[in-house]
C-alpha positions as a printed NumPy array, in Angstrom:
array([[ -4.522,   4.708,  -5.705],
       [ -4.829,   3.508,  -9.251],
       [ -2.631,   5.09 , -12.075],
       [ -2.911,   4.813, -15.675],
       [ -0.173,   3.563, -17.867],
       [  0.539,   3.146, -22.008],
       [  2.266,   0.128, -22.8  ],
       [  5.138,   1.624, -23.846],
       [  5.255,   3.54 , -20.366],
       [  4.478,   0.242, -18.354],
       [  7.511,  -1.094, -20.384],
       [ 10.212,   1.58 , -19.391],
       [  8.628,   1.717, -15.658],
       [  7.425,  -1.819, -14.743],
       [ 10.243,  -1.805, -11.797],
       [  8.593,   1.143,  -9.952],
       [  4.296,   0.189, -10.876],
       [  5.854,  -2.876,  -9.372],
       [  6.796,  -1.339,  -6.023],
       [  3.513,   0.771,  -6.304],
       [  1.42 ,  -2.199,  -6.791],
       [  3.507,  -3.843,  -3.845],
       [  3.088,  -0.435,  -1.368],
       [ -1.17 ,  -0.973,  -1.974],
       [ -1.604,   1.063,  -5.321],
       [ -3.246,  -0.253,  -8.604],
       [ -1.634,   0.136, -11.764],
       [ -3.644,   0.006, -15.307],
       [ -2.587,  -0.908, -18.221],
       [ -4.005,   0.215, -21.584],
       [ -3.831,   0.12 , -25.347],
       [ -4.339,   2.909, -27.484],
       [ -5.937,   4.952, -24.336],
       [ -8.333,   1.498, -23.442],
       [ -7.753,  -0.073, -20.239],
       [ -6.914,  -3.624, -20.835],
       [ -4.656,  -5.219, -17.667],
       [ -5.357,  -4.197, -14.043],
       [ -2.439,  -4.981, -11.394],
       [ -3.151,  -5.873,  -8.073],
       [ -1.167,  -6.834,  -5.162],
       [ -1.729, -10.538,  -4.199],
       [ -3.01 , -11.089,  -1.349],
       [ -1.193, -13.182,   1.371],
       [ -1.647, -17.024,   1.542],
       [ -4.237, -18.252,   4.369],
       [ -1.918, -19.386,   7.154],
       [ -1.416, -23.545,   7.172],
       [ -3.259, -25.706,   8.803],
       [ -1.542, -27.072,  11.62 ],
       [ -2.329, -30.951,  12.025],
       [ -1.854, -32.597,  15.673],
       [ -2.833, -29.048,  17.207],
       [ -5.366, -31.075,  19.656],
       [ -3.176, -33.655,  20.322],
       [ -3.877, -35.15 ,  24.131],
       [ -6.243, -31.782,  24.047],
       [ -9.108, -35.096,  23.771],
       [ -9.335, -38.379,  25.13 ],
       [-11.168, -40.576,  22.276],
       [-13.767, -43.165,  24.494],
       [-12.852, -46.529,  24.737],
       [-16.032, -47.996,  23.224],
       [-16.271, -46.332,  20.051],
       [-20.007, -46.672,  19.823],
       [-20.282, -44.27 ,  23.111],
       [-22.545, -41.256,  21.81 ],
       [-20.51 , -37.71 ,  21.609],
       [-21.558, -35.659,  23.795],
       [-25.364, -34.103,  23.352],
       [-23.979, -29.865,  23.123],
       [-21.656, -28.09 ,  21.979],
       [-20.52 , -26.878,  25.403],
       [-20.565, -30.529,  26.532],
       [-17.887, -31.536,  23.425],
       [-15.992, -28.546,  24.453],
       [-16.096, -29.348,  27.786],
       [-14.75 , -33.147,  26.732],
       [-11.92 , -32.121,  24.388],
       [-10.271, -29.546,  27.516],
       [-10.955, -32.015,  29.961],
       [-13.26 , -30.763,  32.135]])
């Protein structure tokens, strides 16, 4: 839901647009009856990467000139071991 706001309102409220904006809403902003500022929730970081998730998951070859393996389901196949 997106609501329209003065400045002067946005400056008495901005506690509650804030919990609006938080709960999913949109709040706008604007000057002499223009919009001029949207607010948006943020979205959520992308989760971190996780490094050493494979770890022992994949034997590395012994000669490292040895070819990977020719498909995909082959590689997969190598890295769980099969």
């Amino acid at each position: 839901m997106q609501t329209l706001f003065n400045i002067h309102e946005a400056k008495t409220r901005l506690s509650r647009i804030i919990e609006q904006v938080e709960s999913g809403g949109e709040a706008v902003i604007a000057r002499a009856g223009k919009p001029v500022v949207r607010l948006v929730p943020i979205e959520a970081p992308p989760a971190r990467r996780v490094l050493g998730r494979l770890a022992g998951r994949y034997k590395l070859p012994a000669d490292d000139n040895e070819p990977l393996p020719a498909t995909p389901a082959e590689f997969i196949d190598a890295i769980e071991g099969r």
